[in-house]
Each structure stands twice: as structure tokens, then as C-alpha cells.
C-alpha positions in Angstrom: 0.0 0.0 0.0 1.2 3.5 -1.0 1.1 6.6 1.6 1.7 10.3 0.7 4.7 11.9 1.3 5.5 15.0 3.8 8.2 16.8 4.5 7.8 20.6 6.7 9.6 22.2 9.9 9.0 22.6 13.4 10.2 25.4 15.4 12.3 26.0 12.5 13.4 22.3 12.2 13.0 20.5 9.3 11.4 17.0 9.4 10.2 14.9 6.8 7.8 12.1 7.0 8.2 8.8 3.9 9.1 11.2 0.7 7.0 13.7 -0.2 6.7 17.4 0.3 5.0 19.6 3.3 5.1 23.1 4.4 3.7 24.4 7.4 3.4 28.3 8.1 2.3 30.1 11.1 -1.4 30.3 10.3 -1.7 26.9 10.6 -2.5 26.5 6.4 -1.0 23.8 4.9 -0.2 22.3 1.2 0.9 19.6 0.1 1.6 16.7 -3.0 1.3 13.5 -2.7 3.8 10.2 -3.4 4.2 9.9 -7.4 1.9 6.9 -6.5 -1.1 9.8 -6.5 -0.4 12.3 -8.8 -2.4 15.4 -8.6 -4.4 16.7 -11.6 -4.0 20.5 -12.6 -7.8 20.4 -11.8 -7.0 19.8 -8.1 -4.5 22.4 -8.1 -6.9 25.1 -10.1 -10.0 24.2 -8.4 -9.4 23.6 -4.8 -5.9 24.7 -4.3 -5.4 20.6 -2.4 -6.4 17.1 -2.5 -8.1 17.3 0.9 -10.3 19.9 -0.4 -11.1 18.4 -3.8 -12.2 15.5 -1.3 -14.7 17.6 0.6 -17.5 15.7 1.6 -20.4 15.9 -1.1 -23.5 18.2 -0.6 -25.8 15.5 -1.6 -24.8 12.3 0.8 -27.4 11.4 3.3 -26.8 11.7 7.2 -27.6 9.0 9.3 -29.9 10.3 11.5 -32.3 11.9 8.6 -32.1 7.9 6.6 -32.5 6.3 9.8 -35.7 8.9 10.3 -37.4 8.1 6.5 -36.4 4.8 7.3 -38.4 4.1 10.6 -41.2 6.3 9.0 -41.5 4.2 5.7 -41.3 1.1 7.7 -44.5 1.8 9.9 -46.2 2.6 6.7 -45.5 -0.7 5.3 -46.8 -2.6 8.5 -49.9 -0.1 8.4 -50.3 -1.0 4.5 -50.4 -4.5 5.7 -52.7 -4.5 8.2 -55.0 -2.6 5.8 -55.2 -5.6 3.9 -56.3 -7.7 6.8 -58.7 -5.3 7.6 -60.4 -4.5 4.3 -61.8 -7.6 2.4 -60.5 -7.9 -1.2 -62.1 -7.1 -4.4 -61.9 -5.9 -7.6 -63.1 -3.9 -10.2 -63.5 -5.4 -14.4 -60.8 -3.2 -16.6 -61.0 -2.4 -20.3 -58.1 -1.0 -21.8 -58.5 2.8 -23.1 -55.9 4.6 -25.0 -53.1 2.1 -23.8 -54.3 1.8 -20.6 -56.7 -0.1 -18.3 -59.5 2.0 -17.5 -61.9 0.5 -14.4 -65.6 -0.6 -15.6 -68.4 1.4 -13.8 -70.7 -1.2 -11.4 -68.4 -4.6 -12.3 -66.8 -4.4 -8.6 -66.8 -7.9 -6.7 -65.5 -8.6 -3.6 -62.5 -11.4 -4.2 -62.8 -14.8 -1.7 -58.7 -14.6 -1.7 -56.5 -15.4 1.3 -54.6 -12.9 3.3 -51.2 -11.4 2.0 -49.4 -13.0 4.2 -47.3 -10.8 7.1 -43.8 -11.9 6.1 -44.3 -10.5 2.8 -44.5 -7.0 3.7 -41.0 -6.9 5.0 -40.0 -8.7 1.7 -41.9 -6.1 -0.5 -38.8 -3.6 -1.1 -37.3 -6.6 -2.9 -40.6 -7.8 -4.1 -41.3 -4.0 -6.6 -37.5 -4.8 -8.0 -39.6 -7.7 -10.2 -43.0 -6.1 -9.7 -45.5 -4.1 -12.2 -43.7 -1.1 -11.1 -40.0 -2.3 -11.9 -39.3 -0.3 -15.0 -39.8 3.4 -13.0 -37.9 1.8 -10.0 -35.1 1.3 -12.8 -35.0 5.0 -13.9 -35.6 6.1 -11.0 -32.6 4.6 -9.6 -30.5 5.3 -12.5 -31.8 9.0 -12.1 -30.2 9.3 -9.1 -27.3 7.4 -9.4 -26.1 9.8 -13.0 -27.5 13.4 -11.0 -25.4 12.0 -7.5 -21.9 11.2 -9.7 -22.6 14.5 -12.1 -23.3 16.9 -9.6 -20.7 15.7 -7.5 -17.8 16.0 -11.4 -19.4 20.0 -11.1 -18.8 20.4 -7.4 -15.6 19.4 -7.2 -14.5 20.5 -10.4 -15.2 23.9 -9.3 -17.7 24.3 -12.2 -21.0 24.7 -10.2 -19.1 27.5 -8.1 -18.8 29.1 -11.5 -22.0 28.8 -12.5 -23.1 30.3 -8.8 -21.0 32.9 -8.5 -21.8 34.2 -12.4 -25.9 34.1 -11.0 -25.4 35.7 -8.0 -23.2 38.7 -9.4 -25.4 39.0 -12.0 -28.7 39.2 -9.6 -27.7 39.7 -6.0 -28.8 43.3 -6.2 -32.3 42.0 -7.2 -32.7 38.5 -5.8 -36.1 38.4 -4.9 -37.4 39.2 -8.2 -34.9 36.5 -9.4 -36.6 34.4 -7.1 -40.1 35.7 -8.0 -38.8 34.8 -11.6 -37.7 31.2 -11.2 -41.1 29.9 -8.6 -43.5 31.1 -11.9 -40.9 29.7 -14.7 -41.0 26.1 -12.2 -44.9 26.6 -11.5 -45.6 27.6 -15.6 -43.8 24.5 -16.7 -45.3 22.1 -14.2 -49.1 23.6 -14.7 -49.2 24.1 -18.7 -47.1 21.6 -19.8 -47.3 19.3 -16.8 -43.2 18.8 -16.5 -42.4 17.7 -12.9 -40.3 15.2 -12.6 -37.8 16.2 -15.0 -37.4 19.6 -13.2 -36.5 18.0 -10.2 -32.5 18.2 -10.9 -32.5 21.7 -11.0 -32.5 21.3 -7.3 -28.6 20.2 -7.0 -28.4 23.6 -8.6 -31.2 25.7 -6.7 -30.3 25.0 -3.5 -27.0 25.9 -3.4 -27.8 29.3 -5.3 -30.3 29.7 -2.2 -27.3 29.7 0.4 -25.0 31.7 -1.8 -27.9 34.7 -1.5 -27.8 34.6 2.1 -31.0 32.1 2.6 -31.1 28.6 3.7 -31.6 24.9 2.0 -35.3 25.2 2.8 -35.5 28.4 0.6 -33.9 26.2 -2.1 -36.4 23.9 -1.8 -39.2 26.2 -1.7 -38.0 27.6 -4.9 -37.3 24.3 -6.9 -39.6 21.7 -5.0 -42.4 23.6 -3.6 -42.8 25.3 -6.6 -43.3 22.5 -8.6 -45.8 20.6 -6.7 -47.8 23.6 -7.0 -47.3 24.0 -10.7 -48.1 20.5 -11.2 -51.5 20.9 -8.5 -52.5 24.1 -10.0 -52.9 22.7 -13.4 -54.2 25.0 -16.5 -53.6 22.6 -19.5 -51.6 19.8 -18.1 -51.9 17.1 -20.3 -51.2 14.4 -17.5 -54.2 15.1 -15.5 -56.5 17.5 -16.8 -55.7 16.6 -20.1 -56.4 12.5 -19.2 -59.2 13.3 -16.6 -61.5 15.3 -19.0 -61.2 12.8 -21.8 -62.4 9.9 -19.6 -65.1 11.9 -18.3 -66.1 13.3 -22.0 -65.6 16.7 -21.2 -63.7 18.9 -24.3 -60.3 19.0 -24.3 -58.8 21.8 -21.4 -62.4 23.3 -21.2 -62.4 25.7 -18.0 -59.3 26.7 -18.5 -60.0 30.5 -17.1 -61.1 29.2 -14.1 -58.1 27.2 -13.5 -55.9 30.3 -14.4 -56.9 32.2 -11.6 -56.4 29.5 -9.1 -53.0 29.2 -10.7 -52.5 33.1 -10.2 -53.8 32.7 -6.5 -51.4 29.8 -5.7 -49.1 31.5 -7.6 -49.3 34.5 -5.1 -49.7 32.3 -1.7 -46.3 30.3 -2.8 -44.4 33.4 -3.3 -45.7 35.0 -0.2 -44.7 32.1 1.8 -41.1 32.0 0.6 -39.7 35.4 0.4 -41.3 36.2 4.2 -39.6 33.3 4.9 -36.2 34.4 3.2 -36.5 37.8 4.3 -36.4 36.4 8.0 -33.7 33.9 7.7 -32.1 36.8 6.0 -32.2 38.9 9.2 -31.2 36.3 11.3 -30.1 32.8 9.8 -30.2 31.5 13.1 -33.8 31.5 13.0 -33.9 28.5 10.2 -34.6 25.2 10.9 -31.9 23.5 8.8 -29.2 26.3 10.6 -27.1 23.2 11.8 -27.3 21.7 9.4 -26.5 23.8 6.9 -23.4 24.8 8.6 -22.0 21.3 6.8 -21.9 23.1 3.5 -22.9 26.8 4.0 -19.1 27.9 4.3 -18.6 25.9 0.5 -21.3 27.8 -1.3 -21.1 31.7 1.3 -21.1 34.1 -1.2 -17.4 35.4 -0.1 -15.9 32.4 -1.0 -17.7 31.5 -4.4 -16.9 35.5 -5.3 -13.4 34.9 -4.2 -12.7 31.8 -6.2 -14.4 33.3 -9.4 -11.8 34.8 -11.9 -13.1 35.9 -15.5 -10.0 34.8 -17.4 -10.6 30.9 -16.0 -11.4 30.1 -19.2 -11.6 26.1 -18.6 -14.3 27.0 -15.8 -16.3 29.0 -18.2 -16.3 26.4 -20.8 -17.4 23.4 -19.1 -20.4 25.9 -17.2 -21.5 26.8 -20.8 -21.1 23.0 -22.2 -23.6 22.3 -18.9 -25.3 25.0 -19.7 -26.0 23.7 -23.1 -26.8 20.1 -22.0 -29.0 21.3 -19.5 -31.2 24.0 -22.0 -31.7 20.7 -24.2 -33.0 18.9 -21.3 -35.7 21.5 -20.7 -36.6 22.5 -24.3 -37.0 17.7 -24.8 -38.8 18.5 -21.5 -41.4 21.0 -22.7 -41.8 19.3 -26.5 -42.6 15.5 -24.9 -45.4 17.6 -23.2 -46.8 19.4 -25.8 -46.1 17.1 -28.4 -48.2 13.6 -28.5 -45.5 11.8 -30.5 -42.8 12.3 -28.5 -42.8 9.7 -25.7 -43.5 11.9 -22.3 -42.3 8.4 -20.6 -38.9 9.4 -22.1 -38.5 12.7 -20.3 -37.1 11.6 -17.0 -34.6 9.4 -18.6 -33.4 11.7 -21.0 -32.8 14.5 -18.7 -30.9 12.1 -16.6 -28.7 10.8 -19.3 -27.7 14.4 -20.5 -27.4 15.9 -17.0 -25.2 12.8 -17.2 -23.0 14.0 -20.4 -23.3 17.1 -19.5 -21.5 16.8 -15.8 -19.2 13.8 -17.2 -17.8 16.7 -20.6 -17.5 19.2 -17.8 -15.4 17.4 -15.6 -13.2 16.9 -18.7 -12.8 20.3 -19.8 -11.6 21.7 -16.2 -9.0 18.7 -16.6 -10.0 15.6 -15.1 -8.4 12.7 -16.5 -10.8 9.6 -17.3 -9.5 7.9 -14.1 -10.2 10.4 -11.7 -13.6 11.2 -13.5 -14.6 7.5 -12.9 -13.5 8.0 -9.1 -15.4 10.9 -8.6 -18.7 9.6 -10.2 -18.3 6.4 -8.2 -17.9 8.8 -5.0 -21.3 11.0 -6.3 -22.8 7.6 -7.3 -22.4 5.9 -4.1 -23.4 8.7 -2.1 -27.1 7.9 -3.7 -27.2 4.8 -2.4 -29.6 4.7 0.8 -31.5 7.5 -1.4 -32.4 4.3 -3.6 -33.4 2.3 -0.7 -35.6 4.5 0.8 -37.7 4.7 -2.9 -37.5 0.5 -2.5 -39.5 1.3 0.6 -41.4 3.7 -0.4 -42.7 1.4 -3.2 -43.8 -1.2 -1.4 -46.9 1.1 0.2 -48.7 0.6 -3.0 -47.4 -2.6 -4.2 -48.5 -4.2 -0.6 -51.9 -2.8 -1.2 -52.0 -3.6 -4.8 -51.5 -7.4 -4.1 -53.6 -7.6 -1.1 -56.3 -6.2 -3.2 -57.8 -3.8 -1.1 -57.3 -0.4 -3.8 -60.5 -1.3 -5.8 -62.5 -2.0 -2.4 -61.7 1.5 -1.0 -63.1 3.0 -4.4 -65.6 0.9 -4.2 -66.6 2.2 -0.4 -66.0 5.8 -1.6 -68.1 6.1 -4.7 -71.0 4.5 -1.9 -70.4 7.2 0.2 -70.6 9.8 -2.4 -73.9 8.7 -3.9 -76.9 10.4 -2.4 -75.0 13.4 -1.4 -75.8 17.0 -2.1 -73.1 18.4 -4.7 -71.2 20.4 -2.2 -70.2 17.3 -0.3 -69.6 15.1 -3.0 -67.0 17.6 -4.5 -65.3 17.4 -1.4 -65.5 14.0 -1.4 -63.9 13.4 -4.5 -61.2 16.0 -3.1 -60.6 13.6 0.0 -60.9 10.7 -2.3 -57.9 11.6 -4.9 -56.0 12.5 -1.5 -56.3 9.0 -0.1 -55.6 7.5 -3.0 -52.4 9.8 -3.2 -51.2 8.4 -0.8 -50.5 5.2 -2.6 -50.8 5.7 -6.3 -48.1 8.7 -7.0 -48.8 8.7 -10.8 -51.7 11.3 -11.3 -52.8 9.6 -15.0 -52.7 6.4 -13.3 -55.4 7.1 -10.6 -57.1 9.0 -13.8 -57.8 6.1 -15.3 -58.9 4.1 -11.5 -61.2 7.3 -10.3 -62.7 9.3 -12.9 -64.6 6.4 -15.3 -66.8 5.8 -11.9 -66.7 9.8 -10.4 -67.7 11.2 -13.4 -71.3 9.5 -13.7 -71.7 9.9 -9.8 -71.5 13.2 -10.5 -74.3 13.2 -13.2 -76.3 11.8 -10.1 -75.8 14.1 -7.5 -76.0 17.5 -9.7 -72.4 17.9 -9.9 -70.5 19.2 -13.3 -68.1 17.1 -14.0 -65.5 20.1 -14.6 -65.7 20.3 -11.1 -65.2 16.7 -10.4 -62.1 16.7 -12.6 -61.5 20.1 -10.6 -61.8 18.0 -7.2 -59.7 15.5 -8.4 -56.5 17.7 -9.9 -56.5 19.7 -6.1 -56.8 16.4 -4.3 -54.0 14.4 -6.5 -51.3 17.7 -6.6 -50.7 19.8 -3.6 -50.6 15.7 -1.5 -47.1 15.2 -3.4 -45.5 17.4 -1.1 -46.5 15.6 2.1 -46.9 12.4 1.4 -43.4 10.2 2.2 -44.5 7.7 -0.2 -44.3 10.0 -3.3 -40.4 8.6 -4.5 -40.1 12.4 -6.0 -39.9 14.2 -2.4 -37.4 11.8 -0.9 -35.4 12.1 -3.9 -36.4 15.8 -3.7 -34.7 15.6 0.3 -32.2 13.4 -0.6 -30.6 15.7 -2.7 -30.4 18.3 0.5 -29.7 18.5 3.7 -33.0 18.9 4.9 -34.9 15.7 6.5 -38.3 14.4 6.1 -39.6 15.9 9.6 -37.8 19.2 9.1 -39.6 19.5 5.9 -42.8 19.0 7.1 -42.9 21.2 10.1 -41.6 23.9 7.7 -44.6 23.2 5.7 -47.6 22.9 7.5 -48.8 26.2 7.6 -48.4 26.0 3.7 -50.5 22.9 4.0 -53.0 24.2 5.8 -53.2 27.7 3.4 -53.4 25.7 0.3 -55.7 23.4 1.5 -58.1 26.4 2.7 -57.6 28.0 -1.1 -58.4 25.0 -2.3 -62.0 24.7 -0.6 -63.0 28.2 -1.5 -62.2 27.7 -5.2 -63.6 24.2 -5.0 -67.2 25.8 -3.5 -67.0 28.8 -5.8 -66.7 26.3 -8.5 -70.2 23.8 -7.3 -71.6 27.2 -7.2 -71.3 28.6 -10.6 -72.0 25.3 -12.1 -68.2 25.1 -13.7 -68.8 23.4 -17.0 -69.6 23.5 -19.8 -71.0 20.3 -18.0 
């Protein structure tokens, strides 16, 4: 085995330690190169000045105490999810299949004479989704992680996300809330018109470190990436993965009510940013104040503002280019991102992949144009990749909520209960049954076309029944699927979402509540205004 080499004085006494070279001077700062066995790359030397500090501890690894936290949390869920299924009788629902998928029949649901998923299968289930109906998103969504966890870590060591930073912030320090006014509508637009979510979500790696170099906190990062996005995605206009799919099960014309839907966008719109900047403005004041203050301190030195200013030089041409050839890979991430929505023949299943595999190329060309060699850009990818690891298990958890209740075959029996409930009502309560309905079901179906297809085909002649439009039961059903995401720890996207931060699961949600609870109350007004007008056409 091969050690470095040091040599460096004492009192003014030289020593030297094996062969190498060390200096030591009075402020305690000290450089060094290693044995010829570990040569170090001009990168090292440009970028962090030393090895030690090109080995700084990644931004996006996972502390023990916030894994262990998701961990215990995802594991009661999975005994609760199997006692459901002991509780609840089975049954099931005919299907047909409607434009590639399987739609549920109206009136065909039978209770199933099965036997009980049996208990030592829960605890098997995070394996069990590996193989299951859901394996193919477990896939990406692994691979996701695993190419954003190696990039991202390629730009933060290569010093190329500091450039990217310190260009933003010099750029728009003097008017960083408008920026910040500027990028929640740009994430909110996106996710609302052209229904792009998931494929946003690695701007966070980028987002959140922007937040601390302004002075703010991780949470404001969030707020700004995450937060934004579930509300986009909940405050849909013409998103074509659940309006778009929920009106055309329920016969209604395609993205009718559309200026209803833009002034609840326009409200939530205002209610996000409010929340945010007040927010800002008082960790701004005092960053004491902010829940994540401790542990932010991990990485708030790395991205302060002095230090990414300090470290920016204009004639670092090397820097420059690999930002720009990001820069590039990333803009044709979004603009793929914003065609597979608004184009049908474009596969929208691709997005997700294809933005991880350029953020991929785009991280892996960076890393070679500030002078890694292919060697140490392996290394370093391993290092980003492995850091992404427990992320991966905690989705493999996460998972097995819904696939526990899909095999115990209890899903189509608490439809079944609901749709009994809502039948007979007036239309005011059986909007806001649908509402509580779509949240439920949130809970363990993430994919909002998915529980499209399970809800609407039986909701939308209920609502015939009980003198309800069905633009409002599509309505109901887009506020009770969106705005959920962002609580629920079974949705894969938040933990990824967390994963990438240093912000735990219980942080997040006492940070959110009172955003909860205001969205939530917006919700019901709009929701009543709508029963009231009659929101059609029908």
C-alpha cells in the first residue's frame, strides 16, 4: 500500500515524514503533494488549491440520523399498509383497456374470496417491486439518481458549479427576490401548462446551493425548486397528465375551463411566493432562525457568497467552458422537456430518462474540460454515485406502500366504499368527497394519470347523479392528487427531492404545514366557488 509523502519544519526544524513534500506556516494552512503513487491533476491544483479539499464531503450524501428517520417512518407505513389488507376484504373492479391503458368498468366491482397477503411479505416487498409491475420506473428512477449523484458531484468538485453560482449571483444579487419571483412562476408555468415535474427536479442540485449563496437557507432552495413544482403541477391549466387525461375519460372537451383554473393558478401563484420570500426575508435577518441552521453549517461555508466570489476569476477560461457546455446540455434537457409535453408523438415516458442521461454528459464533458483525466472522472462519479445509495433504498420502501396494497387487493374496495359514500350526497359534499378521495388515493398511487384512469370512469357518472359538473369533479380530483405530493413520504419524488439536501423528512414537514393548511383552505374556496357557478360547460 502506497502513503503520501510529507516533509515541513518545526520550530524552524525541518522534518520529513516517507518522501514527499509539506510546508507548514504560522497560520496553521498547509499544502501539500502527494507520493508519485497519486499524482495530482491540474484540476485539483486550479479548483481547490489541495487534494483534501477536492475530497470535501459531497453536498448530496445522506446523514444517518435523517435515513435512519425516513427509514423508521417508511417502515410503519409498510406494517400499516399490511394491516389494511387484513382489515379490508378484497375485491376488484372489471378493466377495459382505453388509449393504452386499463381503465376500471363502472358497477363490475366484486368482492374477491382470496386469502390474506401473508405478514412476512411486507417486509419482503422492497425486494418484491424490484420484479413487480412497477420495476421499470424503480429502474430509472434509480439510474436518475445514481447519473445526478456522480454529475453533480464532477461540477462540485471540479469547481464548475461555483462558476456557475458565482456568475448568477453577481449577476442578480442586487435583485434577488425578483430573481426568485422569476424562477417559482418559470417552475410553476412548466409544471401547470405543460405538466413537466419530474424532470425539473434536478434543477434542485443547482437551486439550492444558489439559495445559500444569497444569504438564505436549503429550505429556501427547496421552496424555490420543489415547492414550486408541486404547486405548478396541482395548480394545473392545460396539463396534459391530469387535466388533459381526466377530461377525456369523463367526455368533457379537451382543457375546457381553462379561465377558471388560471386564476387559481394566479392565487397559488401569489400564496407560494408570499410564503417563501417572508420566509427568506427572515432567515435573511437572522439565519439563526432557520430550521436547517445546523445543518446547513455542513456546507454553507462551500457555497457563502465570499468564498464562491473569491474563487471566481473571468479569465478561468476552462471553468467558463465546461459551465456553458452544462449550460448547453441542460437548456436541451428542458426544451425535450417542454416538446414531450406538448407534443403527442414524442414519448413523455422518455423525459425523465433523457434528462438524466444528459445531465449525465453534461456533468461527465464538464469534468473533462476543467482537466480531469478519465480515471479520476470515474473516481469521482463512483464517489457521487455511491453517495445515492440509501437515497435508492428509501424509494425501495417507499414502493412497497402501494405494491402491498396492490397485491392484497384492497385499492378497488376503498373506491368501491368511496363512490358508496358519495352517492346520495348534495353536490357540495360530493365535491369534497372526490377531493378527499384523490388525496387518499395519493397516498398510494403517485402517478396522477394512473389514478385518472382508477377514479374518474366511476366519479364522473356519480357526478351526473348528485347535480355535480363534471369540470368540477375533474377540478376536485386535480386539487386532491397535486398539492398531496409534497406531504406524502411515499411519493419517490420528495425523498429524492430531500435526498438531494440536507433537509430531512420531519424538518420539511414542520416547515410546511402552515403552507398545507393555506393551500388546502384555497383550495375549498375555489372548490365551492366552482359547485356554485355550475363550472362546465357540463
Amino acid at each position: 500500500m502506497m502513503w503520501p509523502a510529507f516533509t515541513g519544519s518545526t520550530n524552524g526544524s525541518p522534518f520529513k515524514i516517507w518522501s514527499g513534500d509539506c510546508s507548514f506556516t504560522p497560520g496553521f494552512s498547509t499544502t501539500f503533494s502527494p507520493h508519485k503513487g497519486y499524482p495530482m491533476t491540474e484540476v485539483a491544483k486550479e479548483t481547490t488549491g489541495t487534494l483534501d479539499a477536492s475530497q470535501e464531503e459531497s453536498m448530496l450524501k445522506i446523514g444517518l440520523k435523517p435515513f435512519l428517520t425516513a427509514f423508521g417512518i417508511l417502515l410503519l407505513l409498510i406494517v400499516f399498509s399490511g394491516l389494511l389488507t387484513r382489515w379490508i376484504p378484497a375485491g376488484a373492479y372489471q378493466r377495459v383497456e382505453a388509449d393504452g391503458r386499463m381503465a376500471v368498468v363502472a358497477g363490475s366491482f366484486e368482492y374477491l374470496e382470496e386469502a390474506a397477503f401473508p405478514v412476512w411479505r411486507w417486509f419482503t416487498a422492497p425486494v418484491e417491486v424490484i420484479w413487480g409491475d412497477n420495476w421499470l420506473m424503480i429502474l430509472v428512477l434509480s439510474l436518475f439518481m445514481i447519473f445526478l449523484g456522480g454529475s453533480f458531484t464532477v461540477l462540485e468538485r471540479g469547481g464548475v458549479l461555483q462558476e456557475i453560482l458565482a456568475v448568477t449571483v453577481l449577476k442578480f444579487r442586487a435583485n434577488k427576490y425578483r430573481l426568485m419571483g422569476v424562477m417559482i412562476f418559470v417552475m410553476m408555468f412548466l409544471a401547470a401548462f405543460v405538466g413537466v415535474y419530474e424532470a425539473l427536479v434536478p434543477l434542485i442540485v443547482i437551486i439550492v446551493p444558489l439559495s445559500l449563496a444569497l444569504g438564505w437557507d436549503s429550505l429556501t432552495g427547496l421552496g424555490m425548486s420543489m415547492l414550486a413544482l408541486t404547486f405548478g403541477f396541482s395548480a394545473a391549466v392545460t396539463n396534459p397528465f391530469t387535466i388533459a387525461v381526466a377530461q377525456e375519460l369523463s367526455d368533457l372537451p379537451l382543457f375546457s375551463g381553462a379561465w377558471f383554473r388560471i386564476l387559481f393558478f394566479i392565487a397559488t401563484y401569489i400564496l407560494c411566493y408570499t410564503f417563501v420570500s417572508r420566509y427568506a426575508r427572515r432567515i435573511e435577518a437572522d439565519p439563526s432562525k432557520s430550521p436547517v441552521y445546523e445543518a446547513d453549517n455542513r456546507i454553507r461555508d462551500r457555497f457563502s457568497v465570499e468564498k464562491i466570489l473569491g474563487a471566481h476569476t473571468e479569465n478561468d477560461t476552462k471553468k467558463v467552458r465546461a459551465a456553458l457546455w452544462f449550460g448547453v446540455c441542460l437548456g436541451i434537457a428542458i426544451v425535450f422537456m417542454i416538446l414531450a409535453g406538448l407534443i403527442p408523438a414524442l414519448p413523455s415516458d422518455a423525459a425523465f430518462p433523457t434528462v438524466a442521461l444528459l445531465f449525465l454528459i453534461g456533468g461527465t464533458g464538464a469534468g473533462r474540460i476543467v482537466g480531469y483525466s478519465w480515471q479520476e472522472l470515474l473516481q469521482v462519479l463512483t464517489s457521487g454515485a455511491m453517495a445515492m445509495l440509501p437515497g435508492i433504498a428509501l424509494i425501495l420502501m417507499a414502493m412497497s406502500v402501494p405494491h402491498i396494497m396492490t397485491r392484497g387487493h384492497v385499492m378497488d374496495t376503498i373506491l368501491f366504499y368511496a363512490s358508496n359514500a358519495i352517492e346520495g350526497t348534495n353536490p357540495f359534499q360530493a365535491a369534497f368527497y372526490i377531493y378527499l378521495l384523490t388525496l387518499a388515493l395519493n397516498f398510494f398511487i403517485s402517478s396522477a394519470s394512473a389514478k385518472a384512469f382508477l377514479v374518474m370512469p366511476i366519479i364522473a357518472p356519480l357526478a351526473d347523479l348528485v347535480g355535480l359538473t363534471r369540470q368540477t369533479a375533474v377540478f376536485a380530483f386535480d386539487l386532491g392528487d397535486g398539492f398531496s405530493n409534497m406531504i406524502f413520504p411515499t411519493n419517490a419524488l420528495l425523498l429524492i427531492g430531500l435526498s438531494f439536501t440536507v433537509v430531512s423528512y420531519p424538518r420539511w414537514m414542520r416547515w410546511t404545514w402552515k403552507m398545507q393548511v393555506g393551500i388546502a383552505t384555497l383550495s375549498m374556496i375555489f372548490l365551492m366557488i366552482a359547485v356554485a357557478i355550475r363550472f362546465g360547460p357540463f
